[in-house]
Wavefront OBJ file of the C-alpha trace (Angstrom):
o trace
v 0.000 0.000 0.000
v 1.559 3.015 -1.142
v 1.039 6.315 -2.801
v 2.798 7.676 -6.391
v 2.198 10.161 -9.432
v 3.455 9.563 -12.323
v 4.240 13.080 -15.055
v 4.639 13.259 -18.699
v 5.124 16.079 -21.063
v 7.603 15.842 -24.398
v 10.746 17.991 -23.271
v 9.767 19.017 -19.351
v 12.140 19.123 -17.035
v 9.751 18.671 -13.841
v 11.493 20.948 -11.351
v 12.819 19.329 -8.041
v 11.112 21.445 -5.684
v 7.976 20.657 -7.279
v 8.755 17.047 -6.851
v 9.277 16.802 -3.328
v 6.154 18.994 -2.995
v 4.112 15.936 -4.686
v 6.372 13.664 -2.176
v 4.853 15.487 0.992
v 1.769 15.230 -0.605
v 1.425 11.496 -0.555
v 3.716 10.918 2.470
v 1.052 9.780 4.362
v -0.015 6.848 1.860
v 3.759 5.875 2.344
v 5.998 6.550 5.436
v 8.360 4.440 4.925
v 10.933 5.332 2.047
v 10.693 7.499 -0.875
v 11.525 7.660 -4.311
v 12.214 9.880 -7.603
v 12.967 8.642 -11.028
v 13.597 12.229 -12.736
v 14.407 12.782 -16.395
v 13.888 14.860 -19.343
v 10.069 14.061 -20.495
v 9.169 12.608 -17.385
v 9.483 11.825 -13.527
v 7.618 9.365 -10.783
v 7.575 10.352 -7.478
v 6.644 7.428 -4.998
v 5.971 6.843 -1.093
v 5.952 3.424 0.480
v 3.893 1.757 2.954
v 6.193 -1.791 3.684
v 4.395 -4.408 3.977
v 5.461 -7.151 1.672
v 9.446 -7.558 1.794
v 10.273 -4.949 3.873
v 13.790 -4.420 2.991
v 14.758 -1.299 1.046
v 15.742 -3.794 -2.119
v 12.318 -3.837 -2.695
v 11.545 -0.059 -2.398
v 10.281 1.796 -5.789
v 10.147 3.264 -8.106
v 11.811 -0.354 -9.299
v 13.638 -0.863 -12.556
v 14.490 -4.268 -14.362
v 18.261 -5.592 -14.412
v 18.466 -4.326 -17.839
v 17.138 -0.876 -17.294
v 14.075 -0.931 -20.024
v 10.603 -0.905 -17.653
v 10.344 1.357 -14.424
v 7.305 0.330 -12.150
v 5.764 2.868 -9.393
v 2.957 0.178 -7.855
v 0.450 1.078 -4.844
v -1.817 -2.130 -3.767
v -1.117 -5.881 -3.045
v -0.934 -8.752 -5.355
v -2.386 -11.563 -3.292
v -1.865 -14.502 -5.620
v 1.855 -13.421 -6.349
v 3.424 -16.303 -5.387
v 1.668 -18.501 -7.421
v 2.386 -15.957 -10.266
v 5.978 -15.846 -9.293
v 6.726 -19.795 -9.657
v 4.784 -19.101 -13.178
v 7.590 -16.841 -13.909
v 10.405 -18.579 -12.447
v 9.566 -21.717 -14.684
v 9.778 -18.992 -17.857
v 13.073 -18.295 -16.365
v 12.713 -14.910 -14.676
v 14.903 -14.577 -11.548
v 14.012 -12.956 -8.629
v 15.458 -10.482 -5.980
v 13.047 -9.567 -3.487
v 10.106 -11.694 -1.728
v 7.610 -9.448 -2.567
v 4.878 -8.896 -4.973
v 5.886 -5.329 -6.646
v 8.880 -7.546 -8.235
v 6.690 -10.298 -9.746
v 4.197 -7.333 -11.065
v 7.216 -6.059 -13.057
v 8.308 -9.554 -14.362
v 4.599 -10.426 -15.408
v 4.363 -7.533 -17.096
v 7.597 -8.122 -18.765
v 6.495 -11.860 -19.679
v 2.712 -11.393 -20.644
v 1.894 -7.533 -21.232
v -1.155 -6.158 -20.299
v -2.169 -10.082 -19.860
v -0.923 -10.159 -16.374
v -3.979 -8.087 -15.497
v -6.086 -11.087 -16.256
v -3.579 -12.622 -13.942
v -3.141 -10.409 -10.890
v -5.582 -11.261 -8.351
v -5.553 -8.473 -5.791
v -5.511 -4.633 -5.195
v -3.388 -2.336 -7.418
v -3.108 0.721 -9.274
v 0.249 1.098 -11.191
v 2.231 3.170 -14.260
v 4.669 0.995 -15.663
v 7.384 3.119 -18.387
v 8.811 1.128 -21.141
v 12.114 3.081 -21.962
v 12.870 1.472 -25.432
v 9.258 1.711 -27.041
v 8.297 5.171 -25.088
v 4.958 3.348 -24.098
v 3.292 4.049 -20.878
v 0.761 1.568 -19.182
v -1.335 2.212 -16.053
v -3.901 0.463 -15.032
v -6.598 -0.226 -12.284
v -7.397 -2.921 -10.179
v -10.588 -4.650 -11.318
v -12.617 -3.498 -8.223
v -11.635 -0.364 -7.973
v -10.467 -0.699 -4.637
v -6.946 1.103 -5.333
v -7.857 5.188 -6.830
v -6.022 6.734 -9.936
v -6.471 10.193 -10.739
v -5.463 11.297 -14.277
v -5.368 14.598 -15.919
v -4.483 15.522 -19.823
v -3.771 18.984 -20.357
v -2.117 19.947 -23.440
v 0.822 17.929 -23.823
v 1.012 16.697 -20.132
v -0.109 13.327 -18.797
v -0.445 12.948 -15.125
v -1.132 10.453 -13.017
v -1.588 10.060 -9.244
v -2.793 7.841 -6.217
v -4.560 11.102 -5.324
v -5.369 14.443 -6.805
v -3.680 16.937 -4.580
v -0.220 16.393 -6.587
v -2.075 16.892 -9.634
v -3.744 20.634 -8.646
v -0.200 21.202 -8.619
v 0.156 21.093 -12.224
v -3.711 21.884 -13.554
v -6.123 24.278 -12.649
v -8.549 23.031 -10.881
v -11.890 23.796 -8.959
v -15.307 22.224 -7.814
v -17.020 20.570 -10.545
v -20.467 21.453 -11.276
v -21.722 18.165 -12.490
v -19.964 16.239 -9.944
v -21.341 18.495 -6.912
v -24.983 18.047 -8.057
v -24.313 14.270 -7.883
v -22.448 14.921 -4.672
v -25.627 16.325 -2.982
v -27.860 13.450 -3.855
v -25.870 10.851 -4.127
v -22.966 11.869 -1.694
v -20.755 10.292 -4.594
v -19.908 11.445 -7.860
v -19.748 8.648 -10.196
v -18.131 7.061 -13.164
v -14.543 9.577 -14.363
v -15.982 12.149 -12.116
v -13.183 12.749 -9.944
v -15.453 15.862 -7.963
v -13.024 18.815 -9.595
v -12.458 19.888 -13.101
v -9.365 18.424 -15.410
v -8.395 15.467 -13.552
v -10.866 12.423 -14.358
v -11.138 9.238 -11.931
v -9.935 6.121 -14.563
v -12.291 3.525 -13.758
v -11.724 0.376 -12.005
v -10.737 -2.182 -14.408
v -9.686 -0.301 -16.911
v -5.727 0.290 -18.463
v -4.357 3.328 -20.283
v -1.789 3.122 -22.845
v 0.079 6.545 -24.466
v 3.646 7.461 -25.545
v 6.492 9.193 -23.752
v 5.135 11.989 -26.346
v 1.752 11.626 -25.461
v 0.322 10.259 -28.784
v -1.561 7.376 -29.226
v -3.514 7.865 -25.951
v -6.060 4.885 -25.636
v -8.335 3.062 -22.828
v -9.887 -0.342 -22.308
v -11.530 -1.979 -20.315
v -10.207 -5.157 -19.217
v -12.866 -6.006 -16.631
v -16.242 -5.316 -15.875
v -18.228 -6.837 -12.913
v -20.967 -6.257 -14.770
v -20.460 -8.700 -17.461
v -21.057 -11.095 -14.410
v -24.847 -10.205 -13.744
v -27.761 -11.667 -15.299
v -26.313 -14.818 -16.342
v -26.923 -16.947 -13.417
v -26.133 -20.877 -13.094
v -29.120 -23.617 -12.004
v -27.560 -24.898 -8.583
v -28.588 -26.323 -5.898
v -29.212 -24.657 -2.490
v -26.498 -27.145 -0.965
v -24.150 -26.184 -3.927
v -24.608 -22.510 -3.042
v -24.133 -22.852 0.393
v -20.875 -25.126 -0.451
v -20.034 -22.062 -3.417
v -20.421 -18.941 -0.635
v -18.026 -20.668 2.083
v -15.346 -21.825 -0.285
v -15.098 -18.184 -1.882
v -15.181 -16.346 1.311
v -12.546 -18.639 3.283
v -10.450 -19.131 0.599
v -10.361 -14.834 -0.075
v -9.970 -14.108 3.321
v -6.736 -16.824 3.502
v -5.067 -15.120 0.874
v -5.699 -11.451 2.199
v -3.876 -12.274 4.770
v 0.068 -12.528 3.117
v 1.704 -10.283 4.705
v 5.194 -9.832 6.380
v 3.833 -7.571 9.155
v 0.983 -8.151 11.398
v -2.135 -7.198 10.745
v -5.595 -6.762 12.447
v -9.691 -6.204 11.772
v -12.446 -3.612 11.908
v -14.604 -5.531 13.728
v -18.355 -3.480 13.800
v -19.674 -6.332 14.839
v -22.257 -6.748 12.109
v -22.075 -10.066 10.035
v -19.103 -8.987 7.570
v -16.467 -7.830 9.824
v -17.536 -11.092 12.244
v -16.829 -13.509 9.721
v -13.653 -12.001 8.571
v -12.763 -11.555 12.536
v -13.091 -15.464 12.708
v -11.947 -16.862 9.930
v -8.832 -14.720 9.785
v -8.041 -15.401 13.472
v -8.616 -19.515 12.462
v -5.042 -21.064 13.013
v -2.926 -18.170 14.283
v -0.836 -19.043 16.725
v -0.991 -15.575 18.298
v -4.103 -13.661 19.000
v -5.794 -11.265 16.989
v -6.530 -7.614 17.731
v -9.401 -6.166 16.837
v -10.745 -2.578 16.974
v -14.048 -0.887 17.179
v -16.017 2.376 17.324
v -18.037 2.549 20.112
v -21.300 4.821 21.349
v -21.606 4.326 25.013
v -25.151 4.478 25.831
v -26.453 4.963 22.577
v -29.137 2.114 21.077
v -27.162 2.003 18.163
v -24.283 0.838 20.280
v -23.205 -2.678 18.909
v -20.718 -3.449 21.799
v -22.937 -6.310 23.287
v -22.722 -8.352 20.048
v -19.087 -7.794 19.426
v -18.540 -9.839 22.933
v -19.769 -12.666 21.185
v -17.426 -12.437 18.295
v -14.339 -11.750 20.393
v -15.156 -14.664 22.665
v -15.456 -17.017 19.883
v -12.170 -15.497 17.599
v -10.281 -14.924 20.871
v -9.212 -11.503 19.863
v -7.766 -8.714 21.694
v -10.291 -6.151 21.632
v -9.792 -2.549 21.662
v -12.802 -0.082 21.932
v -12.718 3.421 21.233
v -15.377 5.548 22.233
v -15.939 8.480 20.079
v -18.425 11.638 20.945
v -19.148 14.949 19.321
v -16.419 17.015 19.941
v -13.973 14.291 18.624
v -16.126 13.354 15.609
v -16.033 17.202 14.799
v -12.550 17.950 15.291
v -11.446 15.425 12.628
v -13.960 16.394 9.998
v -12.160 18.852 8.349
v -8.774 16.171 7.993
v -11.151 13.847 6.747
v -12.630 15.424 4.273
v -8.974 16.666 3.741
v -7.758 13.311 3.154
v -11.537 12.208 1.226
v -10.636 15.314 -1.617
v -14.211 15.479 -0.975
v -17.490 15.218 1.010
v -17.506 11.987 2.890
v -19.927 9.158 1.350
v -20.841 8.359 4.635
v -20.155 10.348 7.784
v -18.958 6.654 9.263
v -15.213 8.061 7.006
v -14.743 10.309 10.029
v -15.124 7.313 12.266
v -12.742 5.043 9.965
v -10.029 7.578 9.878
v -9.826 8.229 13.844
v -10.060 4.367 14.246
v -7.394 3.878 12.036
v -5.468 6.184 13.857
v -5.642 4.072 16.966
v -5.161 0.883 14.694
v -1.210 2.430 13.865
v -0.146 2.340 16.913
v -0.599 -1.874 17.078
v -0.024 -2.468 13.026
v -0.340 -0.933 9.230
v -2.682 -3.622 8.097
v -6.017 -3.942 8.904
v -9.226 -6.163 7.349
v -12.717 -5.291 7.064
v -16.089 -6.555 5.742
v -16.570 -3.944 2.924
v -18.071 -5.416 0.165
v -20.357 -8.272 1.351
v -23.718 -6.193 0.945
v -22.929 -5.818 -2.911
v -22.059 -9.127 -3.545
v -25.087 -10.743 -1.236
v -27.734 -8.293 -0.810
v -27.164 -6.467 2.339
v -29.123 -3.813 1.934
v -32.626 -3.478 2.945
v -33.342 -2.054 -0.772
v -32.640 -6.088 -1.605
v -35.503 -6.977 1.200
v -38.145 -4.557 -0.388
v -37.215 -5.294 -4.262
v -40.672 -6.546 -5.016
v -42.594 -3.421 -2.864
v -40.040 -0.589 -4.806
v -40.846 -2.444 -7.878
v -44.312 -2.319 -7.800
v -44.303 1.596 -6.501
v -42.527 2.549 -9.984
v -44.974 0.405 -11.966
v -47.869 1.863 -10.461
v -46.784 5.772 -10.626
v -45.777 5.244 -14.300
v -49.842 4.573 -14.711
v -50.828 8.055 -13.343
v -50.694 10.347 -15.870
v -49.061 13.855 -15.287
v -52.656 16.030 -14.569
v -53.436 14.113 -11.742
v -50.586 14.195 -9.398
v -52.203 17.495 -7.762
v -55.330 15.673 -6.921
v -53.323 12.528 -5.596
v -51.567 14.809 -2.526
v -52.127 11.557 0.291
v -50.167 9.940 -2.680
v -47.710 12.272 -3.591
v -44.740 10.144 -2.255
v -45.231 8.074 -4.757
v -44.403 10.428 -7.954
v -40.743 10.257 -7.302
v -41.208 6.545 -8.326
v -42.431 7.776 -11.895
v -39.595 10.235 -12.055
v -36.584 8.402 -11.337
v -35.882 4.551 -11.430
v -35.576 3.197 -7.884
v -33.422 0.598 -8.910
v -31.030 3.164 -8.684
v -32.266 5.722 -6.563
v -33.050 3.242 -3.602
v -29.266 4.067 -2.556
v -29.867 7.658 -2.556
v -29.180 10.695 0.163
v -32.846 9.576 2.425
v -33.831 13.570 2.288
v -33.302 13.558 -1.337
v -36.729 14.888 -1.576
v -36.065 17.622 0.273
v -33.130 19.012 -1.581
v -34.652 20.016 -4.924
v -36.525 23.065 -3.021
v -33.287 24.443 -1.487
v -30.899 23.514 -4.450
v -33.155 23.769 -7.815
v -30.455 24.292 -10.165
v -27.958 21.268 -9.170
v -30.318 18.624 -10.123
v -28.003 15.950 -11.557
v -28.183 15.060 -14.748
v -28.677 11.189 -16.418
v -25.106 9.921 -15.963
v -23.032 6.845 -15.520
v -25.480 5.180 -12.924
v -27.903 5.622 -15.663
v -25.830 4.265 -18.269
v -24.759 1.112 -16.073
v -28.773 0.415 -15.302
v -30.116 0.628 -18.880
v -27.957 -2.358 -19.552
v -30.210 -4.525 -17.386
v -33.969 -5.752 -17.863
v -34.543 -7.432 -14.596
v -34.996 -4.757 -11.502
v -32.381 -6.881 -9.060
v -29.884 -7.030 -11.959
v -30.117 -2.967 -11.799
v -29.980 -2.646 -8.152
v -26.793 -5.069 -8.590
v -24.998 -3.201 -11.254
v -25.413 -0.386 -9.552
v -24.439 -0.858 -6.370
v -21.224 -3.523 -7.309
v -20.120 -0.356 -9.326
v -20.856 3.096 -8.563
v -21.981 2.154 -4.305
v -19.530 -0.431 -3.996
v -16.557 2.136 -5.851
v -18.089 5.130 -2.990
v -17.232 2.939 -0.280
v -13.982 1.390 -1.178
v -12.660 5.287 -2.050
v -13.323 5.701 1.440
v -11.928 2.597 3.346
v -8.595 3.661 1.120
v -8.735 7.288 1.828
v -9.751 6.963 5.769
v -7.012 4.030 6.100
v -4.384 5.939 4.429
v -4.756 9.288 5.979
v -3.185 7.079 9.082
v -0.732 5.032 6.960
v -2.517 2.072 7.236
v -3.443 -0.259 4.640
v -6.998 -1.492 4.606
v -7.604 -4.703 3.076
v -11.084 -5.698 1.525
v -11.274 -9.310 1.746
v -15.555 -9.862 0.510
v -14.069 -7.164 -2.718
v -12.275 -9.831 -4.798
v -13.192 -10.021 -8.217
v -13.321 -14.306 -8.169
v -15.752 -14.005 -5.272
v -18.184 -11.507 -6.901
v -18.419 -13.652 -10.138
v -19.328 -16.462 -8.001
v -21.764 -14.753 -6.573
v -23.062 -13.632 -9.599
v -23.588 -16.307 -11.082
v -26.286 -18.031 -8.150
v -29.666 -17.239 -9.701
v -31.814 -14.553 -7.594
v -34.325 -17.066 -5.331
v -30.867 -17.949 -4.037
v -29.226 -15.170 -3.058
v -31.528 -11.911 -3.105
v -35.124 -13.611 -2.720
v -36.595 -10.418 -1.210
v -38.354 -10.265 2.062
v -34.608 -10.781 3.794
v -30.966 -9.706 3.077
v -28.292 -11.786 2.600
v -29.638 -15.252 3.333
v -26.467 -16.761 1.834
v -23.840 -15.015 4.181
v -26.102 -15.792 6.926
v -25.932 -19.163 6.324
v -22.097 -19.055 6.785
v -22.252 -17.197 9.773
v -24.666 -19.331 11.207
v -21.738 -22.459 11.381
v -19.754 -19.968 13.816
v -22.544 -17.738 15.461
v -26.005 -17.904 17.424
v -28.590 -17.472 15.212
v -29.784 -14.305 17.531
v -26.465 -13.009 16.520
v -26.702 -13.451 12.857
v -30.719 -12.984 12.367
v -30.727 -9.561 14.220
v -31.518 -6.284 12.632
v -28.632 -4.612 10.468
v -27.870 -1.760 12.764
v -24.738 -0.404 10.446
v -22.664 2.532 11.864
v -24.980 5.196 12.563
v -24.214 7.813 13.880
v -26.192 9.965 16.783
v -26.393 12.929 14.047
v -29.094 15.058 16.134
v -27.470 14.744 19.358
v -24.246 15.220 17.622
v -25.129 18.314 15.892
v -27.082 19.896 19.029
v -23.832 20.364 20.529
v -21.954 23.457 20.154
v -19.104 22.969 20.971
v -19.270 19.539 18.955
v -20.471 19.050 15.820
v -23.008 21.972 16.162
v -20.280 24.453 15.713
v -20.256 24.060 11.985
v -23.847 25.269 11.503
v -22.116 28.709 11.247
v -20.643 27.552 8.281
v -23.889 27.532 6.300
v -25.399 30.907 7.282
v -22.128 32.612 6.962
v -21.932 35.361 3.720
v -19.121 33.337 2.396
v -21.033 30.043 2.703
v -19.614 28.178 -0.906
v -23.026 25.951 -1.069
v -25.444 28.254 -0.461
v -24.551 29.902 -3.205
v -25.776 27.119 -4.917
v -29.325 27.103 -3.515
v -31.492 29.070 -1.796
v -29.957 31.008 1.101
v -33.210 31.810 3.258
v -34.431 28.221 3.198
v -31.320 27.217 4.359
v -31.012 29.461 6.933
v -34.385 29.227 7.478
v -33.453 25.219 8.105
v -30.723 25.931 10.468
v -32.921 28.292 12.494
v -35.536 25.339 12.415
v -33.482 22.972 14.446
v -31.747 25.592 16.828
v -35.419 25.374 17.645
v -35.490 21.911 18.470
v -36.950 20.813 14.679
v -34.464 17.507 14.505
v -35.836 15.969 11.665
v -33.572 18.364 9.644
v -30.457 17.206 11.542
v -29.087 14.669 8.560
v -29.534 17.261 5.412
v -27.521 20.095 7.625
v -25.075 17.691 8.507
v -25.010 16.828 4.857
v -25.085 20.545 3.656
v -21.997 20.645 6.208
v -19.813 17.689 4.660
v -19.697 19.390 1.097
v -19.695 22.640 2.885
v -16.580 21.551 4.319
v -15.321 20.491 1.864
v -16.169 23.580 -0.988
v -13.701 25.570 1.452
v -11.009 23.235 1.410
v -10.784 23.366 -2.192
v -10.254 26.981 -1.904
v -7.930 26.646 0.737
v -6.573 23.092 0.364
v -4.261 21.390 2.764
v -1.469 19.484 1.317
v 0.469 16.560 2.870
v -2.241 16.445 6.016
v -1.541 13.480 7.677
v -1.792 12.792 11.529
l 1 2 3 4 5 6 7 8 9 10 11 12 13 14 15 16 17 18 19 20 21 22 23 24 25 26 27 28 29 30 31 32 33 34 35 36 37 38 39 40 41 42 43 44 45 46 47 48 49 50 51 52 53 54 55 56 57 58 59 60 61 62 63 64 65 66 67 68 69 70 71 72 73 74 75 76 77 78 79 80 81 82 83 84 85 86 87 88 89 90 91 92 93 94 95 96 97 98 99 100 101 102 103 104 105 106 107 108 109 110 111 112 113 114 115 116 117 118 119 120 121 122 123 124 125 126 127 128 129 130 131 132 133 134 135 136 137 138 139 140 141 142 143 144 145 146 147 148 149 150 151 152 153 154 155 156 157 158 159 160 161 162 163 164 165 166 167 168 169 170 171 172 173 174 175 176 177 178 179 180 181 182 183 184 185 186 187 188 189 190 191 192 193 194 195 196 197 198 199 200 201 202 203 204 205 206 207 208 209 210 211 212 213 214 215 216 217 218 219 220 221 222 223 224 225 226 227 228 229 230 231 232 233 234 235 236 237 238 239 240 241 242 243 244 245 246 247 248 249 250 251 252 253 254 255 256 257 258 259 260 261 262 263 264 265 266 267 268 269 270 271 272 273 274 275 276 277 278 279 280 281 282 283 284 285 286 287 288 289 290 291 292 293 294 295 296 297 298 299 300 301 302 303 304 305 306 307 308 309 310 311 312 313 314 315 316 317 318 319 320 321 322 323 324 325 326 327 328 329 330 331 332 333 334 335 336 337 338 339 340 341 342 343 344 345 346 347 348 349 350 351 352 353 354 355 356 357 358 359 360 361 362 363 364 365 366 367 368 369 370 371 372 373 374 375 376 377 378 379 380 381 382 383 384 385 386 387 388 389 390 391 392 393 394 395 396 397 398 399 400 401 402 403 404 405 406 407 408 409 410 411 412 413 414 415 416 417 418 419 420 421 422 423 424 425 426 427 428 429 430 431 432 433 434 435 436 437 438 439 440 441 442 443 444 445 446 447 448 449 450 451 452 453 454 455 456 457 458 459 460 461 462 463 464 465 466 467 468 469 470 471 472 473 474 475 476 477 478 479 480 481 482 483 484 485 486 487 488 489 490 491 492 493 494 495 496 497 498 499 500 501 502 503 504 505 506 507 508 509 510 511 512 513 514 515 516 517 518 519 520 521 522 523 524 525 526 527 528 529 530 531 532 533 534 535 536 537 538 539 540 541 542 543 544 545 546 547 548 549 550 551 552 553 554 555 556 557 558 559 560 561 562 563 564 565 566 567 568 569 570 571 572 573 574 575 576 577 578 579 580 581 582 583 584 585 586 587 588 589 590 591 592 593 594 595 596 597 598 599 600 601 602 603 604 605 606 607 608 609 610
């Protein structure tokens, strides 16, 4: 786990002060060593996070014995031994233990082939010095970011975009922030500022040293993975879901430092808790957020998975006042709003988790491949809804006001917006112009017939994408790498291919992953409500000196957003809950997050890091 940017432009000499400014940018993604390859046309600047061979021989950026291909690699290669006994039978020899090595010999044996290969994590720009060609590419998942921005005759590339405002100007996109208030993610390229792009997962980018012959593929898409679902037996599905899920979580753990789990103590992080704790001959420590006194509190169920993975546990209470001193680092480290307010909770956990390791698990991904969510539960009900308010026509809406709810099912497909910002509704009245337009969710969902294949390809894209940004981003701002064991592109396509009645039935979520847990928990334990990390926003935000001291920020004159929208409705709004209204409590907090994060654009703060 690392951090790099790679810069090309035909006859630049990038100058060395702006090199070890992009350094101290990404310094916190990678503590560890450094490194600058500098020369006439182009330069990568790289920061590492040791975690695989942790001797400086394996340090980057990392050139071949014969000087033609320099790699700069952030992310872990899970399967790399396998890959590297592949290689040594072709005859490649070896110097280091570690995976960035057998990257840089696949690539050197198979091309762009060793991404159908590489089973892991990774985003990387590999220079070929005797064709000119450039390669980057993304892991399948998306799991690992890459930023990219083409500006006349520059190309660059970075594990973030703060190195690359360095070289472009750049401000708030438009497009991206109306997507950013609804669906607290902007998706697809849309990075959330102007001239740098995200490159989507699973996609590689070849160009020239010159920068002709720019092209794009993709070499995997999850989505080619829906809708074409196997007959199988329940047994065989049951057999399918425990084989993919022990066998991921054994490999995420290759490591030559120690490393521990998020444990929430929902169904994900449990299973990962115990089956990466099975057969260590040392305990396990895990680490959780905890709300003392608060219902949402999941404390009493984590006992149960810490008695049966014998972990050692440590708890970390978090209140207001903490929660809002770190939101401005977070959303720092996000270069954004947060997709969930839970980031803030990540990062400051993560914090705590550096002082025991630099690795840590967790359970993200498991909704999107099983059904998690309670959209999967109510498929048939938010089915229905659309197919009945596409039969009322336009006129009589006015005269249907007990009913009016249900026009928002006419106007937008709740295949997709089922995963929405829950006051969406609200929004339109105080921001009428930033009402975002069809884009890549919509593209991704017209591919699909069936409503659960929509609700899939949505979420095991654009959702799924939202929240592994975030895991990185959180993890990294405290030099820790987060690993993602239920995102691994074999287990998805497994899980793909078990027909619907299987896996997302409706009525329940998840039955499959349930079933698993069920072999190491009570069924109390596993059959409970999902709970998730919520937050106590309205208590939260009724405290002043907590997170209730950034209301100021939206009634200020300078306030970026309201600009946006309508200042005396959002004033208005804040005035409202100062009065005790706290239904309003999640769209200020909301309003807040990109609030806080429209000024740090303007006033950005490079190389924050603990």
């Amino acid at each position: 786990m690392c951090g790099f940017a790679a810069l090309f432009e035909r006859d630049r000499d990038f100058p060395q002060d702006l090199l070890q400014a992009i350094g101290q940018d990404l310094r916190h993604r990678g503590p560890d060593s450094e490194g600058i390859v500098d020369r006439t046309g182009m330069a990568l600047v790289f920061r590492r996070l040791s975690i695989l061979d942790i001797r400086h021989i394996a340090d980057q950026p990392m050139t071949d014995d014969s000087g033609r291909y320099t790699l700069v690699y952030n992310g872990e290669i899970y399967n790399y031994r396998a890959l590297r006994s592949e290689l040594e039978t072709a005859g490649h020899q070896f110097k280091t233990n570690g995976d960035t090595e057998v990257l840089l010999h696949g690539f050197m044996q198979w091309g762009e082939g060793v991404l159908g290969k590489a089973e892991g994590m990774f985003a990387f720009v590999i220079v070929d010095h005797a064709t000119g060609k450039v390669t980057a590419a993304r892991d399948a998942l998306g799991i690992k970011p890459l930023y990219i921005s083409r500006q006349g005759n520059l190309i660059a590339l970075s594990s973030e975009m703060r190195p690359l405002q360095r070289l472009v100007r750049s401000g708030p996109c438009r497009i991206a922030l109306a997507e950013l208030l609804v669906y607290r993610f902007a998706a697809g390229r849309l990075s959330n500022l102007e001239n740098i792009d995200r490159i989507p997962p699973g996609t590689v980018v070849t160009f020239n040293l010159d920068g002709s012959g720019y092209a794009e593929r993709r070499y995997f898409d999850i989505t080619d993975s829906i809708g074409h679902t196997n007959r199988i037996t329940p047994q065989a599905a049951a057999d399918m879901v425990r084989e993919s899920v022990e066998s991921s979580v054994a490999a995420h753990l290759a490591s030559d430092v120690d490393y521990a789990v998020q444990l929430s103590g929902g169904i994900d992080s449990s299973l990962v808790t115990v089956l990466a704790a099975k057969g260590r001959t040392r305990p396990l420590h895990s680490f959780a957020i905890g709300f003392p006194d608060s219902p949402h509190d999941e404390s009493a169920y984590r006992r149960e998975v810490i008695e049966t993975a014998g972990t050692v546990h440590h708890e970390m209470p978090v209140d207001s006042v903490m929660f809002a001193d770190a939101l401005p680092r977070a959303v720092s480290h996000m270069e954004g709003p947060s997709p969930h307010l839970g980031c803030i909770l990540l990062m400051l956990l993560c914090d705590r988790i550096r002082d025991t390791t630099k690795v840590v698990l967790t359970g993200e991904g498991a909704d999107e491949a099983f059904g998690g969510y309670e959209r999967y539960a109510q498929w048939q009900s938010l089915q229905r809804y659309r197919r009945l308010a596409q039969l009322v026509p336009e006129r009589l809406w006015p005269l249907l006001k007990r009913y009016g709810w249900l026009k928002h099912y006419s106007d937008h497909d709740p295949a997709i917006f089922s995963s929405v910002f829950s006051d969406y509704w609200k929004l339109p009245e105080l921001f009428p112009s930033l009402a975002p337009a069809a884009g890549a969710r919509e593209e991704i969902a017209a591919r699909f017939p069936d409503f659960r294949d929509r609700m899939m390809a949505v979420d095991q894209t654009v959702y799924l994408e939202s929240l592994l940004l975030r895991q990185d981003k959180m993890a990294m701002a405290a030099s820790v790498e987060a690993r993602v064991p239920f995102a691994h592109a074999p287990l998805f396509q497994a899980m793909n291919s078990i027909p619907h009645h299987l896996r997302v039935p409706g009525g329940r979520t998840k039955p499959l992953l349930k079933g698993l847990a069920e072999k190491f928990f009570s069924s109390s334990f596993v059959h409970r409500r999902k709970v998730a990390l919520t937050i106590p926003l309205a208590e939260w935000l009724a405290v002043p000196t907590g997170l209730g001291r950034y209301l100021e920020l939206l009634t200020e004159p300078n306030a970026r957003l309201p600009g946006y929208g309508d200042r005396v409705a959002i004033r208005r709004m804040v005035d409202s809950f100062r009065g005790g209204d706290r239904s309003v409590a999640r769209i200020l907090v909301h309003m807040i997050n990109i609030e806080t994060w429209l000024r740090s654009v303007a006033n950005p703060v490079t190389g924050a890091s603990r």
